[in-house]
C-alpha positions as CSV (number, residue, x, y, z in Angstrom):
1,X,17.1,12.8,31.9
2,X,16.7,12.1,28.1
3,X,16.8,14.4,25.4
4,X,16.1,12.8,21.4
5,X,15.6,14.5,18.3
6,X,13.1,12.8,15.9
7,X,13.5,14.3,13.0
8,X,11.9,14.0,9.7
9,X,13.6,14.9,6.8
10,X,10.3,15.0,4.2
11,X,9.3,18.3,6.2
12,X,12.5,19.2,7.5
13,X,10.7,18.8,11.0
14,X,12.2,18.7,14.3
15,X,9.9,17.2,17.5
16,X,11.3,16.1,20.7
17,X,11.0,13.8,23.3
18,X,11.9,14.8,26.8
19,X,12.4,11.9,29.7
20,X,12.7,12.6,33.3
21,X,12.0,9.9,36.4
22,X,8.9,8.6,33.7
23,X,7.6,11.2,33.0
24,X,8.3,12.5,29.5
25,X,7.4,16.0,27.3
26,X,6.6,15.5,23.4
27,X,7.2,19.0,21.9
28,X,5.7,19.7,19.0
29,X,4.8,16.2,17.5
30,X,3.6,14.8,14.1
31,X,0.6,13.8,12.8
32,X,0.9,9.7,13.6
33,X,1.4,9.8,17.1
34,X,2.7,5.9,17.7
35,X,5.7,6.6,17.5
36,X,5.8,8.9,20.9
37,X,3.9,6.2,22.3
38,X,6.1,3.2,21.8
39,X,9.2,5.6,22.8
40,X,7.5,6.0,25.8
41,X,6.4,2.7,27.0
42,X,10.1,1.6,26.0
43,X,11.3,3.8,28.9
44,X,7.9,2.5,30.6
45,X,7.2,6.4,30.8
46,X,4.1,8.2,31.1
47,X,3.0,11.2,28.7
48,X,2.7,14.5,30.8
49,X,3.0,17.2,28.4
50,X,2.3,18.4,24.7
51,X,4.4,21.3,24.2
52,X,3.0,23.3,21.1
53,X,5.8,26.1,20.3
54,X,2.8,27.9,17.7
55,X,0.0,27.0,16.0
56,X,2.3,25.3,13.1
57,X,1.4,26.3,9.1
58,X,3.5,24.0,7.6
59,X,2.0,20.8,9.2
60,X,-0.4,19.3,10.8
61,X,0.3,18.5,15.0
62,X,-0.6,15.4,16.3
63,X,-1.3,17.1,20.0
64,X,-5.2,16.4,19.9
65,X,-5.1,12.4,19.3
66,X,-1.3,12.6,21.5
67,X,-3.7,13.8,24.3
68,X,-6.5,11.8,23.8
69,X,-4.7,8.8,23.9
70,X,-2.4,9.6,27.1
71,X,-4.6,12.2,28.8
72,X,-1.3,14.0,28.7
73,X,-1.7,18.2,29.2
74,X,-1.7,20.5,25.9
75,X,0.0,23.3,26.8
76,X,0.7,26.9,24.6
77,X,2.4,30.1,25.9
78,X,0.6,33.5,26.3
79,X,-1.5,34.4,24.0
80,X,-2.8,31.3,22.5
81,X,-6.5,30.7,21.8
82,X,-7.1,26.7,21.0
83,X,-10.7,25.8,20.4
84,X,-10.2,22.6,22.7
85,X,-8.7,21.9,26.2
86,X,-4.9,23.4,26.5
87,X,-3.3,25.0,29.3
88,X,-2.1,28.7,28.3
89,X,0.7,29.0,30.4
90,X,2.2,32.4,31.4
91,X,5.8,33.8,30.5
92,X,8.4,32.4,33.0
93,X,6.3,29.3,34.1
94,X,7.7,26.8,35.3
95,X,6.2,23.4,34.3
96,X,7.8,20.1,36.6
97,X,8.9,17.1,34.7
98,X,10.4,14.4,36.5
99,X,13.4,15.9,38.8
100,X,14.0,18.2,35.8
101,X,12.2,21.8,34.7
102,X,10.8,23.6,31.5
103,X,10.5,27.4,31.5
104,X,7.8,28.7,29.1
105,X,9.5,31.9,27.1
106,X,7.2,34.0,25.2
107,X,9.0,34.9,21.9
108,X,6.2,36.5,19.8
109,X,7.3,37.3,16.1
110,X,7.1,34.7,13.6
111,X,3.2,34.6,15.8
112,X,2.3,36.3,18.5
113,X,1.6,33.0,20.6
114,X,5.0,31.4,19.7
115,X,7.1,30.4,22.6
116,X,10.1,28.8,23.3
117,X,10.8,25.4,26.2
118,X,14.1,26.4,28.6
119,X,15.4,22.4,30.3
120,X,16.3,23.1,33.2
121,X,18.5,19.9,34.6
122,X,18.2,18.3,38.1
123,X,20.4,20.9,39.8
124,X,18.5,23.8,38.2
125,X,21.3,24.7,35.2
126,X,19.7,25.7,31.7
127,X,20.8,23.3,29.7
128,X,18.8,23.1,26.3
129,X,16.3,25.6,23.7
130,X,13.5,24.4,22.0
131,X,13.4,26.8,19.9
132,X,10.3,26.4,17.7
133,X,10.0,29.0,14.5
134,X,11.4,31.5,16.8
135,X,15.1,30.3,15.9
136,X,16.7,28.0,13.3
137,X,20.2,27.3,12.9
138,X,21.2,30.1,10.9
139,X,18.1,31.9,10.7
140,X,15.0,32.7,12.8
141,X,11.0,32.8,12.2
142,X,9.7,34.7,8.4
143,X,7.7,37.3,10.4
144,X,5.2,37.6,7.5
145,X,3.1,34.2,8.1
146,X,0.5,35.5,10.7
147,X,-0.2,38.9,9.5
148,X,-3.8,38.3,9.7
149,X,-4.5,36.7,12.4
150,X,-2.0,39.4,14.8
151,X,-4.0,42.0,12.7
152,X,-0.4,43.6,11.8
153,X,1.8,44.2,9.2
154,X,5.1,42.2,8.3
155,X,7.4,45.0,9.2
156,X,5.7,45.1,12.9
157,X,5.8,41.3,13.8
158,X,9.6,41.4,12.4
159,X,10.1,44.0,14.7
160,X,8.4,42.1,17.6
161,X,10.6,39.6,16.8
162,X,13.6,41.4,17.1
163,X,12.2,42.5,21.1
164,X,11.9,38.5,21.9
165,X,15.5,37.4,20.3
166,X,17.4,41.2,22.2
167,X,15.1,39.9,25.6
168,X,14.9,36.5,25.7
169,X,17.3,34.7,23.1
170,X,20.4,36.5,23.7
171,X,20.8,36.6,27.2
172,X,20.8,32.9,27.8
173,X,24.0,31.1,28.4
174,X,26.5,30.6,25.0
175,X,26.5,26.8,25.8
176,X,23.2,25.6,25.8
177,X,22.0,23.8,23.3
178,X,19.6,25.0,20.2
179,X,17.0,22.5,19.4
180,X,14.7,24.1,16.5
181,X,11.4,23.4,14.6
182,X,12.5,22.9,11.3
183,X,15.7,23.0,9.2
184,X,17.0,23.7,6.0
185,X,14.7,22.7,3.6
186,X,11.5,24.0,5.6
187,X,9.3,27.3,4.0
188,X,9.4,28.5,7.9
189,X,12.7,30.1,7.2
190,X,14.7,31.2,4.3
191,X,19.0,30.6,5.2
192,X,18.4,27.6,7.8
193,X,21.2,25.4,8.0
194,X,21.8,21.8,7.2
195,X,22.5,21.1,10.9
196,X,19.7,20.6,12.9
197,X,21.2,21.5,16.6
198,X,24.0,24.0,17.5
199,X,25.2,25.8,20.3
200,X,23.4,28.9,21.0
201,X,26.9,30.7,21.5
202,X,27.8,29.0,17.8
203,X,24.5,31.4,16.9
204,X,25.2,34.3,18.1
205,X,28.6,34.3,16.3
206,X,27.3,33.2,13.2
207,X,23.9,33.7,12.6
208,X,22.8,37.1,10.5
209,X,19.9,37.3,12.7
210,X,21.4,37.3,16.2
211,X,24.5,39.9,15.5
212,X,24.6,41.8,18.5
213,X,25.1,45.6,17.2
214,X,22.0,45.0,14.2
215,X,19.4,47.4,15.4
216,X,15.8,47.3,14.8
217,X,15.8,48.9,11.3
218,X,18.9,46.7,9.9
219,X,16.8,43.8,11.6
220,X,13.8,44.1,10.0
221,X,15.2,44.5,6.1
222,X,17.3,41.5,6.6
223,X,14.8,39.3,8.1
224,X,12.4,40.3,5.3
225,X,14.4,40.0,2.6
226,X,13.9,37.5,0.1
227,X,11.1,36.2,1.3
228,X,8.5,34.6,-1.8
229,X,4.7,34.1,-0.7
230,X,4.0,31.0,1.5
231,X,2.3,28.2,0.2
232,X,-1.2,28.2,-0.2
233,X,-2.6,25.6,2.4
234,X,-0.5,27.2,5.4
235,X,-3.3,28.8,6.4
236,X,-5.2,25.8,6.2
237,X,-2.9,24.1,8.7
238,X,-3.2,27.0,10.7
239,X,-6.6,26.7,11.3
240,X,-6.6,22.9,11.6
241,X,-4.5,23.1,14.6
242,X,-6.1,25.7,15.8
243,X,-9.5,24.7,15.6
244,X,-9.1,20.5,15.8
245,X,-8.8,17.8,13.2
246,X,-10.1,14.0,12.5
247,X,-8.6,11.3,14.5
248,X,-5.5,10.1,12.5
249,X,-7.1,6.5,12.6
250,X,-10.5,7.8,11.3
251,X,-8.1,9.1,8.3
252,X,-6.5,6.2,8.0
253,X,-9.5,4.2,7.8
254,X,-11.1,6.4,5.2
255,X,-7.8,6.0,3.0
256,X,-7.0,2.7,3.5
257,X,-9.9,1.0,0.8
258,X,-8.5,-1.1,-1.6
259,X,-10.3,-0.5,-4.8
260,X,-10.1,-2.6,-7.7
261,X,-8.7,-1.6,-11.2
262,X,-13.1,-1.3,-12.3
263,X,-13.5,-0.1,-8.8
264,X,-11.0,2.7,-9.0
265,X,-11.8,4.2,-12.3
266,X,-15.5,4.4,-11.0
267,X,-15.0,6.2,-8.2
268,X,-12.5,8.6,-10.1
269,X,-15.6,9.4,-12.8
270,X,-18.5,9.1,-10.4
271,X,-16.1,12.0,-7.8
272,X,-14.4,15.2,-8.1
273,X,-11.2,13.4,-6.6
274,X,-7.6,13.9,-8.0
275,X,-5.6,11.0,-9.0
276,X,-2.3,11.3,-7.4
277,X,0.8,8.8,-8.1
278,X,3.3,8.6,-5.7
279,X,5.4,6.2,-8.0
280,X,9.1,7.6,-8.9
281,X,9.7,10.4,-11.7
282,X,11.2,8.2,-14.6
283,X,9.1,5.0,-14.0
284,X,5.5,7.6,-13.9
285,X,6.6,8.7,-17.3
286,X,6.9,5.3,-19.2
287,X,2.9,4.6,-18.0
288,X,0.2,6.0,-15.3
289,X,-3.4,6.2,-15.1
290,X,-5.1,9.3,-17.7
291,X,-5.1,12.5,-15.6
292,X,-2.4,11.6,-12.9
293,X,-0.5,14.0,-11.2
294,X,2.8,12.6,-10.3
295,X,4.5,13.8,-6.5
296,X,6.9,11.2,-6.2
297,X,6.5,9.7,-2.3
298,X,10.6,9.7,-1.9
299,X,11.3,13.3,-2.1
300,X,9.8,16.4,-0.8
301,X,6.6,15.1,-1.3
302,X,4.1,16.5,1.8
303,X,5.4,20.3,1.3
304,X,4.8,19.4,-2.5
305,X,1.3,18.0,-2.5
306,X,0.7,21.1,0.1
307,X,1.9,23.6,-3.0
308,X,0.0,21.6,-5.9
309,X,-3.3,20.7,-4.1
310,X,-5.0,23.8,-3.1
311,X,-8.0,22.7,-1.0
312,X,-6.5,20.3,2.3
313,X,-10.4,19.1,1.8
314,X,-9.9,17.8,-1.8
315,X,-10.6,14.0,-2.2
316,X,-7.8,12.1,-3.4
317,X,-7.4,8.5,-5.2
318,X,-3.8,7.3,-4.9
319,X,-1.4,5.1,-7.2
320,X,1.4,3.7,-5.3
321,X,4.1,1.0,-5.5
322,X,2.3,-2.1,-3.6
323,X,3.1,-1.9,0.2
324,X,3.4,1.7,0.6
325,X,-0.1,3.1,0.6
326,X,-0.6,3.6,4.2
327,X,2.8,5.3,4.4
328,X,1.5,8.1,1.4
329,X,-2.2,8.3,3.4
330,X,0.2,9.6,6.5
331,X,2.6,11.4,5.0
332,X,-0.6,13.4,3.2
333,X,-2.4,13.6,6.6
334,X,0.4,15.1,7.9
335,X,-0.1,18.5,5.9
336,X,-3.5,18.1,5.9
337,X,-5.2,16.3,3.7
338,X,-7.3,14.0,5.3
339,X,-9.4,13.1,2.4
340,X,-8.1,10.2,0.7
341,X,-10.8,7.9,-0.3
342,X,-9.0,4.6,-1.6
343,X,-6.3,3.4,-3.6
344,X,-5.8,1.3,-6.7
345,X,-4.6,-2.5,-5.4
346,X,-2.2,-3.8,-6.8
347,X,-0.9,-0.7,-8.2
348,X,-0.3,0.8,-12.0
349,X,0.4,-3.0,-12.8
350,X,-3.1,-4.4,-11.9
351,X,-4.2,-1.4,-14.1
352,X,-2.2,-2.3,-17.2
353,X,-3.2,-6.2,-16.7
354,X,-7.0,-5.6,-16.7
355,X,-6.3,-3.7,-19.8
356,X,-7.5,-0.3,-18.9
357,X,-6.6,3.0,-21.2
358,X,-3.1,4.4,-20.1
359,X,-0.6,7.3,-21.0
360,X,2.7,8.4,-20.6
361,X,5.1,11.3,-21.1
362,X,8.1,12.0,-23.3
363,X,11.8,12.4,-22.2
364,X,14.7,13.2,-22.8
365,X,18.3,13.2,-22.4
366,X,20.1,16.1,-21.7
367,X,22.9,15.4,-24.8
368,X,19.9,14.8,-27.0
369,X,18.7,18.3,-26.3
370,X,21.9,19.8,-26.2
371,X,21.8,17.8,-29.6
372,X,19.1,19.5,-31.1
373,X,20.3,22.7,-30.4
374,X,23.4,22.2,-31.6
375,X,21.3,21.1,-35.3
376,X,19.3,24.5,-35.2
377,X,16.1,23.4,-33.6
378,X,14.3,26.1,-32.0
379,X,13.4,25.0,-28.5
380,X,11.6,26.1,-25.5
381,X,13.1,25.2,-22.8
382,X,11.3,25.8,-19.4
383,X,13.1,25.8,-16.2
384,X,10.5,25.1,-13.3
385,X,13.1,25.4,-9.9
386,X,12.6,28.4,-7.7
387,X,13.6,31.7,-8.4
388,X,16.3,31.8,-6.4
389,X,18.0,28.8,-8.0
390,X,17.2,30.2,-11.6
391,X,18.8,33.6,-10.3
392,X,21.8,31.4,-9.1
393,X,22.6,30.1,-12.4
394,X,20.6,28.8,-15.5
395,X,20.7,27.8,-19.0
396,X,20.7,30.9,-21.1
397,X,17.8,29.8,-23.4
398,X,15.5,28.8,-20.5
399,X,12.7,31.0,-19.1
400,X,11.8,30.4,-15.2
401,X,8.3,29.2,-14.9
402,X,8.4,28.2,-11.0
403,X,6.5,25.1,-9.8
404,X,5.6,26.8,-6.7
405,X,3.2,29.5,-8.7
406,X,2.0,26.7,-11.4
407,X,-1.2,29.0,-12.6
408,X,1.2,32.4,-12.9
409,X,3.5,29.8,-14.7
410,X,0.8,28.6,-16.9
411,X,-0.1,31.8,-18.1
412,X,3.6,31.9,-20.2
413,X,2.8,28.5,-22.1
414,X,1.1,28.5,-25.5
415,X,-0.5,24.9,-26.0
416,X,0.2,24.7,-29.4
417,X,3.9,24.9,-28.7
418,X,6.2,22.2,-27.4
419,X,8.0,22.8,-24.5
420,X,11.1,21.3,-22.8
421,X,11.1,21.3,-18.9
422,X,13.9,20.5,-16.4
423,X,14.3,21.3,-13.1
424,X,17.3,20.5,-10.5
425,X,17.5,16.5,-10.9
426,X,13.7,15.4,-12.2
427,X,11.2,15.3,-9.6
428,X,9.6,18.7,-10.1
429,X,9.7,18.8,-13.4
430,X,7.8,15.7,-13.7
431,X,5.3,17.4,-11.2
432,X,5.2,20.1,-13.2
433,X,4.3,18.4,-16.6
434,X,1.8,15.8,-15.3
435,X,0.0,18.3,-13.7
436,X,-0.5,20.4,-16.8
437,X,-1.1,16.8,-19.0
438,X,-3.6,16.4,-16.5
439,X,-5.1,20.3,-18.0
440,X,-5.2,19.6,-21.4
441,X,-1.1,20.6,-22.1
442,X,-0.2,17.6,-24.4
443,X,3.4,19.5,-25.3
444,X,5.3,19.1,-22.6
445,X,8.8,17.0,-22.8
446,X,10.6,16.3,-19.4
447,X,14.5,16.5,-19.8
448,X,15.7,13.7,-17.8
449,X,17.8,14.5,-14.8
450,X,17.4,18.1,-15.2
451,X,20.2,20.7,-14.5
452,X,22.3,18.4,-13.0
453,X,22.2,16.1,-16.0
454,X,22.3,19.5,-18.2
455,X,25.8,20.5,-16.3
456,X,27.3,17.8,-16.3
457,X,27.1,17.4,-20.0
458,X,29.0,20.6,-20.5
459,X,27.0,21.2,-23.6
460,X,24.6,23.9,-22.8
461,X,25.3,27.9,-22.0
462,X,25.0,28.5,-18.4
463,X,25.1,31.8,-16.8
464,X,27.3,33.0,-14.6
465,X,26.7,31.4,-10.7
466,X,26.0,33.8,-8.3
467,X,25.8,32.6,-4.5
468,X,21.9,32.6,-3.6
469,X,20.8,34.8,-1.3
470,X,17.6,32.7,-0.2
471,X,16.6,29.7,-0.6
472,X,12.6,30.1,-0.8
């Protein structure tokens, strides 16, 4: 028996691959589904099952082309409606792999139709949890993500939740092993932990969620406590998986044009589509194409574009460093958006050598700043990280104007005024600013580095640093 982790840090996404006497389980799998298919066919394994722990918000699942391409078996626990083939498998089913077994437990909360995979080893012991959204290391499921669809409130699906951890969480054996959906860095969950597998015993010492003498009441204030409104195209995913997607190659194809420097900018006036540059923070400032928005590809950039793109339908024309063009068409696909129509060849350079009209955006350093306050400037200084983090410690002068609510944040900026904007080390800041350039906002200076440049030049007044009590 083989159990891997594939983990992908952009989403903070856990899927697993499960091997047994060649036949193998893919539990909750991306977008691009060649990777499980070469993983197989190393083992020289067939696909038997698509284990879906939920119908996933935060991405999109790769289950429908998985199972078109292996005949392999979708399979959900109670509840579950798919509009295509899936088995709906009862609570306490046992589903054969190989010599080993997979208990379906139905742990409704974070959605009523999530459910959590029990291994079962060739002699019958429980060794491993896939856990899904049910439980992350160090946390468990938000309970406020499927409020419409369960047609209840937040307080009730936190309370079901509590049911399916006291029934069938904490009565499992202290040594298996924890294998969740997501970890820290995910929207799913608001305390998850860096580590992205732990004993369940480890858990039930340590994790808020699981203490054993927290009843009902303490459980449900706790588990909704900081908790900041999900991104806007969750429900979007929601419904994709739910309902079916394109094929990830018909995507692919419809990305994949090459469009010349002429080509580009006439399918950018002749569409609605948004010009996204995946290029790197400081090297999108010194030059990009007019009306770029800049979501740097190494960084957080799928949950990003799903925050600052509202419609999963828009069309979208990308700038990218030469060579990684198919890797930003997947990485968008994987959230969603399946509705990139080309990208510039060559990159910004062919632009700038056929001589076509370019801008850029000022910076600056952190001493520079601290420099002009020092000399009496009056500055605005916008700080654009999460609430949480501002709350955590910021610079006295700055006002918290949060990326993730970019039109409330809007509403706070005069645009005859020139504003400063940082953010923890540069990449949402830049995000920030381009995508307001892009409305008309031509006073907007990006501090370079951000906070941690602004702290480690000692030059600015901080406020005191209080431990964060969520990270959304």
């Amino acid at each position: 028996m083989k159990v891997e982790q594939i983990y992908t840090g952009c989403l903070a996404h856990g899927a697993y691959y499960i091997e047994s006497n060649g036949e193998v389980a893919i539990i909750d799998p991306l977008r691009e589904v060649t990777p499980y298919l070469e993983r197989a066919a190393k083992d020289g394994a067939k696909i038997r099952y698509i284990l879906e722990t939920h119908f996933h918000a935060d991405f999109v699942s790769g289950h429908l082309d998985l199972a078109r391409k292996t005949g392999a078996t979708i399979v959900y626990g109670p509840t579950a409606v798919p509009n295509f083939d899936a088995r709906v498998a009862a609570d306490g089913e046992l589903l054969p792999l190989g010599n080993v077994m997979i208990k379906v437990l139905h742990t409704p909360g974070h959605t009523m139709e999530s459910s959590c995979f029990l291994l079962q080893d060739e002699t019958g012991k429980e060794v491993a949890l896939f856990s899904g959204d049910t439980l992350f290391i160090g946390d468990v499921g938000r309970p406020d993500l499927a409020q419409k669809a369960a047609n209840m409130t937040q307080e009730q699906l936190a309370s079901t939740l509590y049911d399916s951890l006291k029934s069938k969480i904490m009565p499992l054996s202290d040594d298996l092993t924890v294998y969740p959906g997501h970890g820290a860095g995910s929207a799913c969950g608001k305390k998850m932990s860096k580590e992205t597998t732990d004993t369940l015993g480890n858990q039930k010492a340590t994790n808020y969620a699981l203490r054993p003498d927290m009843t009902r009441d303490e459980f449900v204030q706790e588990v909704l406590s900081g908790l900041t409104p999900p991104p806007g195209y969750f429900p979007q995913n929601v419904m994709m998986n739910k309902m079916g997607y394109d094929s990830i190659d018909a995507v692919m194809e419809r990305g994949g044009r090459a469009l010349s420097p002429r080509a580009f900018d006439a399918a950018a006036n002749e569409t609605d589509a948004l010009i996204l540059d995946t290029r790197k923070a400081d090297i999108f400032a010194c030059g990009f194409v007019p009306n770029s928005i800049n979501i740097a590809i190494d960084g957080s950039f799928a949950p990003w574009a799903g925050v600052m793109i509202p419609d999963v339908k828009q069309e979208i024309l990308i700038v990218a460093e030469p060579g990684r063009e198919e890797e930003v068409i997947t990485r968008l696909a994987r959230v969603g958006y399946d509705y990139c129509i080309g990208y510039l060849d060559g990159g910004f350079e062919a632009w700038k050598a056929a001589g076509m009209e370019t801008d850029e955006i000022k910076q600056v350093s952190a001493n520079d700043l601290a420099a002009m306050i020092s000399s009496g400037h009056e500055i605005n200084l916008l700080d654009v990280r999460k609430k949480s983090e501002y709350d955590s410690e910021h610079v006295l002068i700055a006002e918290n104007t949060p990326l993730d609510y970019l039109n409330e944040s809007m509403k706070v900026i005069n645009p005859d005024k020139t504003y400063h904007v940082h953010c923890a080390a540069g990449y949402r800041s830049m995000v920030f600013v381009s995508a307001l350039r892009a409305r008309g906002y031509r006073n907007l200076i990006d501090v370079a580095g951000g906070m941690d440049a602004i702290k480690k030049s000692g030059r600015f007044q901080l406020s005191e640093y209080v431990c964060p009590t969520t990270l959304l």
